[in-house]
C-alpha positions in Angstrom: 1.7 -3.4 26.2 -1.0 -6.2 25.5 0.0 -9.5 25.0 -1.8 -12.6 23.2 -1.2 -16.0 22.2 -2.1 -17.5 18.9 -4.3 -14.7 17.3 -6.0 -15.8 14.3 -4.9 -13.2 11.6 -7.1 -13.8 8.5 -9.4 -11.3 10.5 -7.1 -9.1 10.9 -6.2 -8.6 6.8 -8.1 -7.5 3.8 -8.1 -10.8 2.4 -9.5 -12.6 5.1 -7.1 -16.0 5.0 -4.0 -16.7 6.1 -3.2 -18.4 9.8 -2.4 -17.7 13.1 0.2 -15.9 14.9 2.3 -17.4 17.8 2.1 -14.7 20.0 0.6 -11.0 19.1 2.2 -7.6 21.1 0.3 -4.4 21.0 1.8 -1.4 21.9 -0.4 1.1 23.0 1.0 4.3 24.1 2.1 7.2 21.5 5.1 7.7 19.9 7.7 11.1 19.6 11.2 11.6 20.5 11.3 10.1 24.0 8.0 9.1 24.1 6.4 5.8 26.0 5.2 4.3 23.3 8.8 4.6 21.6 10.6 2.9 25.6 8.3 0.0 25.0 8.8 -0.5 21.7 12.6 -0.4 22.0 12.4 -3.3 25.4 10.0 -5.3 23.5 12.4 -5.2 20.4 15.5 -6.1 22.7 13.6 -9.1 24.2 13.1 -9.9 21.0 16.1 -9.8 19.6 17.8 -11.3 22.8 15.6 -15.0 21.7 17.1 -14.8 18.5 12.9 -14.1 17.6 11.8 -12.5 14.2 9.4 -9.7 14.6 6.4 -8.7 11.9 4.5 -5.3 12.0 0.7 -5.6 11.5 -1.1 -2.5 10.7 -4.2 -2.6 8.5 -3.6 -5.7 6.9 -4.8 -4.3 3.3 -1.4 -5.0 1.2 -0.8 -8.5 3.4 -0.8 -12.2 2.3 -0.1 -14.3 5.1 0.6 -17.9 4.3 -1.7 -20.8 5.7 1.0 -21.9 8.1 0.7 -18.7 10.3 3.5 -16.5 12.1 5.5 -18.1 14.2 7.5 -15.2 15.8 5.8 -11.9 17.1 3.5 -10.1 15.8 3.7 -6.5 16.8 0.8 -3.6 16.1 1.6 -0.4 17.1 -1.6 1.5 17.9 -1.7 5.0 18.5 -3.5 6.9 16.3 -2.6 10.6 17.3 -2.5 12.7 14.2 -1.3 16.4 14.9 -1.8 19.8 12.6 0.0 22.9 12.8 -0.3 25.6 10.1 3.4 27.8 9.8 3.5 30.3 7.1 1.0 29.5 5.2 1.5 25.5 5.3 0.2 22.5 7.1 2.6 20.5 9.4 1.2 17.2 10.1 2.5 14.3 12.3 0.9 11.2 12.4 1.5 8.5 14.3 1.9 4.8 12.8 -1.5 3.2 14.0 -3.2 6.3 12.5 -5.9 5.0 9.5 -4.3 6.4 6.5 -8.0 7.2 5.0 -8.8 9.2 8.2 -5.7 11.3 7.7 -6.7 12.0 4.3 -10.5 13.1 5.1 -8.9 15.4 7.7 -7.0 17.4 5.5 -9.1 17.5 2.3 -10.3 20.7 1.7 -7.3 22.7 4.1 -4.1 20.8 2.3 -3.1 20.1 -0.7 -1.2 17.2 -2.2 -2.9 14.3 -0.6 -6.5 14.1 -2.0 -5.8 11.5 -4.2 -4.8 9.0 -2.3 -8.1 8.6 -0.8 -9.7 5.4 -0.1 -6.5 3.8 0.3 -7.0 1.1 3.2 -4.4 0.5 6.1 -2.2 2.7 8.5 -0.1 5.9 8.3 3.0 3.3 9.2 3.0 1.4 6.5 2.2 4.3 3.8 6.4 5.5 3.3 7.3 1.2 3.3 5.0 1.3 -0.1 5.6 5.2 -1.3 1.9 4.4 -1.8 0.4 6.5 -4.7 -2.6 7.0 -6.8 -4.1 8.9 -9.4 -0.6 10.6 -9.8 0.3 11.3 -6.4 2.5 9.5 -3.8 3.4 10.0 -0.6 7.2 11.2 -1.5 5.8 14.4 -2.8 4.3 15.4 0.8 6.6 13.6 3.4 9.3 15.4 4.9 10.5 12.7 7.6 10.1 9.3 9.0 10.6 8.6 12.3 12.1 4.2 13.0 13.5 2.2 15.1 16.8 0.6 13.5 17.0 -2.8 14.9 20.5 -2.9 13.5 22.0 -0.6 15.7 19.0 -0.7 18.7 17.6 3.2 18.2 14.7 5.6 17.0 16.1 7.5 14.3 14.7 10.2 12.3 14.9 10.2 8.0 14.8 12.5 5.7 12.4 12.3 2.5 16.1 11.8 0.9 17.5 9.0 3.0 13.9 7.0 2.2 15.3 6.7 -1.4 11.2 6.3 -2.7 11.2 5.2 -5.9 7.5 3.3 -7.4 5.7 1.5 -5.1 9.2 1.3 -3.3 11.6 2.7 -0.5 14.9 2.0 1.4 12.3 0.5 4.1 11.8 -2.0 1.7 14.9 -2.8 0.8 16.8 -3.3 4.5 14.6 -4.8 7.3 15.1 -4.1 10.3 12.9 -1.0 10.5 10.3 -0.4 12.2 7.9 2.6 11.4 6.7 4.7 14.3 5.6 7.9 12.8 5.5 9.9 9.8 5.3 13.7 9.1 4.0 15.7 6.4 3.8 19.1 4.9 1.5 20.7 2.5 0.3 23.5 1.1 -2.2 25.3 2.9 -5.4 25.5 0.0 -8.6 24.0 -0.5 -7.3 23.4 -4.4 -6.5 20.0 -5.1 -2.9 19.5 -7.4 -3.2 19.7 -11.1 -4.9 16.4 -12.0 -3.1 14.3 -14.5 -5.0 11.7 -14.8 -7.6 11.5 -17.7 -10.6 9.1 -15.9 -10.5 11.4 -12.7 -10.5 14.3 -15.0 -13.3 13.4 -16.3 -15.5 12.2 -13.6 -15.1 16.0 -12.2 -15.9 16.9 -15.4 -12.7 19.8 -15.4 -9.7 19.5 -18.1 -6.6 17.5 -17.6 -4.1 19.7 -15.6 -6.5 22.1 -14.1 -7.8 21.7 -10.4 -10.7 21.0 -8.5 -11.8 21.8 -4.4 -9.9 19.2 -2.5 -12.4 17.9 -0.6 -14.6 17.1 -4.2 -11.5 14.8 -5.6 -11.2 13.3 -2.7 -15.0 12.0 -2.3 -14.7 11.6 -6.7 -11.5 9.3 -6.1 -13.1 7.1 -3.3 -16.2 6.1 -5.8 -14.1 5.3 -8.4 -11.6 3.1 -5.9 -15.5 1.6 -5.0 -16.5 1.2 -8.8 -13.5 -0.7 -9.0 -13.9 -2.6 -5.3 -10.6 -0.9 -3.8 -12.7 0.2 -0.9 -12.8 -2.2 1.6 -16.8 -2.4 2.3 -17.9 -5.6 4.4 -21.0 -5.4 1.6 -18.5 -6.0 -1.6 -17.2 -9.1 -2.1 -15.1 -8.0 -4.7 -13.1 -5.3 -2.0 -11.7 -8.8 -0.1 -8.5 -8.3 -1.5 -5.1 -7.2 -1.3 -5.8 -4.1 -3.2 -3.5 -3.9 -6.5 -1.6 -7.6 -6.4 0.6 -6.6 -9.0 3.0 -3.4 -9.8 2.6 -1.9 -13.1 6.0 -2.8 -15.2 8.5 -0.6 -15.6 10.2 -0.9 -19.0 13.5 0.2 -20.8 13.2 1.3 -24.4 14.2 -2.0 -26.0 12.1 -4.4 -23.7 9.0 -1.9 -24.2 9.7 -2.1 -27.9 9.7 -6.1 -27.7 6.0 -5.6 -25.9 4.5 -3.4 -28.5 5.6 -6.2 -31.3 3.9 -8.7 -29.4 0.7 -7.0 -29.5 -2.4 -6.6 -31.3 -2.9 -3.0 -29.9 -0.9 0.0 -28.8 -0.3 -1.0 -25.0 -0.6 1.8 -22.7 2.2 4.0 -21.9 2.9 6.1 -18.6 6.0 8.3 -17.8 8.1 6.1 -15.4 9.1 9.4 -13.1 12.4 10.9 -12.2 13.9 8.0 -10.8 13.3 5.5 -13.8 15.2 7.9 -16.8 14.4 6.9 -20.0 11.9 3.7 -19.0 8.3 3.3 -19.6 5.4 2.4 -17.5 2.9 0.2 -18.6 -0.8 -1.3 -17.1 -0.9 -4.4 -15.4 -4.3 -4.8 -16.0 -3.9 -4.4 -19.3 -1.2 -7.4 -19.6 -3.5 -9.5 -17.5 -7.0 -9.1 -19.3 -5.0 -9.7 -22.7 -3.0 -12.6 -21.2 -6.8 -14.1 -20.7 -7.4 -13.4 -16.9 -10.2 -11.0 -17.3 -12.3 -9.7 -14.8 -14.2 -12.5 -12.5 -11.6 -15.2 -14.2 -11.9 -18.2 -11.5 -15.8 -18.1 -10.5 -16.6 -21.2 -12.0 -15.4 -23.7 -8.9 -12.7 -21.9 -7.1 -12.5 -20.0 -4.1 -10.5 -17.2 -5.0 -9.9 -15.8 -8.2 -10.3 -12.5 -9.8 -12.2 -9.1 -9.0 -15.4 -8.6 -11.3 -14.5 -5.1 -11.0 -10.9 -4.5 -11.7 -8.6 -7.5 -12.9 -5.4 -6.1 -11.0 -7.6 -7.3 -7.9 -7.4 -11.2 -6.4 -10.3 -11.7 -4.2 -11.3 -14.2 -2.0 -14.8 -15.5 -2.8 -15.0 -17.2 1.1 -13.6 -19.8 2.3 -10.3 -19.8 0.0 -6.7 -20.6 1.4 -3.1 -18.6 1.1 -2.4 -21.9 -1.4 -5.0 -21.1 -3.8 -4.5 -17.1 -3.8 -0.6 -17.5 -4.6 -1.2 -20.5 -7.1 -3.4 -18.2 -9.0 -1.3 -15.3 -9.0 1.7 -17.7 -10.2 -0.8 -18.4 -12.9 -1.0 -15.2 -13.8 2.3 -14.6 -13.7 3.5 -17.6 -15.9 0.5 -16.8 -18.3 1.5 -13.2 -18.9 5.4 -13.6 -19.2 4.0 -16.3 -22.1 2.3 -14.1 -23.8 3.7 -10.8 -23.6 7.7 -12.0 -22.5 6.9 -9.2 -19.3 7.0 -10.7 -15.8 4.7 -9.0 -13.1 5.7 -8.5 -9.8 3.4 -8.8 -6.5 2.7 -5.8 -4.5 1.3 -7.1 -1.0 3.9 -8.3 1.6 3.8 -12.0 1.6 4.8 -13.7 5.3 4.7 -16.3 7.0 5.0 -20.6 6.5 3.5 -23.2 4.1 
C-alpha cells in the first residue's frame, strides 16, 4: 500500500474543484478470492474501522463533487487494472478488476462481444460502473454483469453478488442504497459476436445511418457513440472545456401516470416520453435536458461573470469554466433545481456522488 497526507483532489476529478483529502491510501496489488490486494484491503479497512474513521473510494473521479472543505477521513483508490477474457461456449467471460478504466474495457471487447458498445466513452473505473448501473444509449451494465465481488464492512468480508442481489434499477443499485461496500471487481458475460445489440435509440440510429432495431459491427457503434458523447462534451478531453464536468448532473425523472399527466398540462409541447423499464411498471421517463432548457437554463447559461455554469454542448452538463469552487457548482444546480420544480412541478435529482465538508 502507498500512503499520503493531504492530497489535493480537484486533480484527481472530472470537475477539477473540490479540496483536499486528509490522508490518501492506494492499494496496489490485484484482487480475486484470496488475493493480496483483497488481505490489504480488508487490514486497511479494520484499522480503519478500529479509529472510528470514515473511508471514501476514489476511482476516476468523473461522477464526483467534492465539497471545498476536503475529506477528512481516508481516501482509498484501489488500483489494479487486470482485466481477464475467456471465451466458453461460444461466450465471453470477462473479470475486471476495480481500478480497470471502464473505457479501456469497452475498446477491448468491441468488435468480439456484444452488449457493451454503447457504453463507450463513459469516463471512470470498472468499480464504480455496478454502484451507478451506468447506462447509455439503451444499455446498462445489469444486462451484461453476472457478479460483483465487495468487501462488507458490516460484517468484515469479501463477498461475492449475484446480478440479483445488486437489485439495479436506473442509475441505481443496492450499492447505493447500504454503504459499507466496497467494490473490488466485477465480472461480465457476453455474447461472443462482432454485432452490436439492436439499437433503440433513434440519434445513434441515425448517425450509422441503419434503421431503428437493426444492428451494426460492434466496433463501428462504439467509435459512432464516443463522437456523439464528444459532440455533446461527455468525453473528457483536456482540449474541451465543456467535458470539465461531472458528466450527466441530473437523472432523467421517472414519472407515474398522474404526475406525467400534470407535466404534459404544464407545457407548451409534447415532452418527451421513454419506457421507464421493468423495474418502474407503469411509470414514464422523461429528459432532463428537456426540463432544464425549457425551465430557461439553456446551453452555456452562466458565461456572462461566473465561473461555472452550463455546457455549451449539452445542458444536462455543469462545467467548470476555471477557477470555480464546490459553492458555486451546487448553488447553480439548486438553481436549477428550484427553477425547474417552478415551472414544470418535477424535481430533478443529482447524479454525481457529492462528499465531503463546507
Amino acid at each position: 500500500m502507498r500512503v499520503e497526507e493531504n492530497v489535493a483532489l480537484a486533480p484527481l476529478t472530472t470537475l477539477g474543484l473540490g479540496g483536499s483529502a486528509r490522508r490518501m491510501v492506494a492499494v496496489e496489488a490485484g484482487f480475486g478470492a484470496g488475493g493480496e490486494g483483497e488481505a490489504e484491503l480488508a487490514e486497511l479497512l479494520a484499522e480503519c474501522d478500529a479509529r472510528d474513521e470514515p473511508v471514501m473510494v476514489l476511482g476516476g473521479g468523473s461522477n464526483l463533487v467534492v465539497r471545498d472543505g476536503g475529506v477528512a477521513g481516508t481516501v482509498l483508490r484501489l488500483q489494479s487494472a487486470q482485466i481477464r477474457v475467456d471465451r466458453v461456449d461460444g461466450r465471453l467471460r470477462v473479470v475486471a478488476d476495480a481500478g480497470a478504466s471502464w473505457d479501456d474495457l469497452v475498446a477491448q471487447l468491441a468488435g468480439v462481444g456484444r452488449g457493451m458498445e454503447c457504453l463507450a466513452g463513459i469516463p471512470g473505473q470498472v468499480g464504480a460502473a455496478p454502484i451507478q448501473n451506468i447506462g447509455a444509449y439503451g444499455q446498462e451494465i445489469e444486462r451484461t454483469l453476472v457478479s460483483v465481488r465487495a468487501f462488507d464492512r458490516r460484517s468484515g468480508e469479501m463477498r461475492t453478488l449475484e446480478r440479483a442481489d445488486c437489485r439495479f434499477s436506473y442509475r441505481h443499485s443496492r450499492f447505493k442504497e447500504e454503504p459499507g461496500w466496497i467494490v473490488t471487481q466485477v465480472t461480465f458475460a457476453l455474447e461472443a459476436d462482432s454485432e452490436s445489440d439492436p439499437v433503440r435509440y433513434p440519434e445513434l440510429a441515425r448517425a450509422l445511418g441503419i434503421h431503428l432495431g437493426d444492428t451494426a459491427p460492434s466496433a463501428e457503434v462504439r467509435r459512432t457513440v464516443i463522437e456523439l458523447r464528444r459532440g455533446k462534451g461527455m468525453v473528457v478531453d483536456a482540449d474541451d472545456p465543456d467535458s470539465r464536468s461531472a458528466g450527466s448532473f441530473f437523472v432523467n425523472p421517472i414519472l407515474d401516470a398522474e404526475s406525467f399527466a400534470a407535466l404534459e398540462d404544464r407545457c407548451d409541447e409534447t415532452p418527451p416520453r421513454f419506457e421507464a423499464g421493468p423495474m418502474h411498471p407503469g411509470r414514464v421517463k422523461t429528459s432532463a435536458a428537456w426540463l432544464i432548457e425549457r425551465a430557461g437554463f439553456g446551453r452555456g447559461y452562466g458565461e456572462a461573470g461566473r465561473r461555472v455554469g452550463v455546457s455549451r454542448k449539452h445542458a444536462l452538463a455543469l462545467v467548470n469554466r476555471g477557477g470555480g469552487t464546490a459553492r458555486e457548482l451546487l448553488a447553480l444546480a439548486s438553481e436549477i433545481v428550484d427553477g425547474v420544480q417552478a415551472r414544470f412541478g418535477v424535481r430533478l435529482v443529482p447524479e454525481p456522488v457529492i462528499v465531503g465538508s463546507e
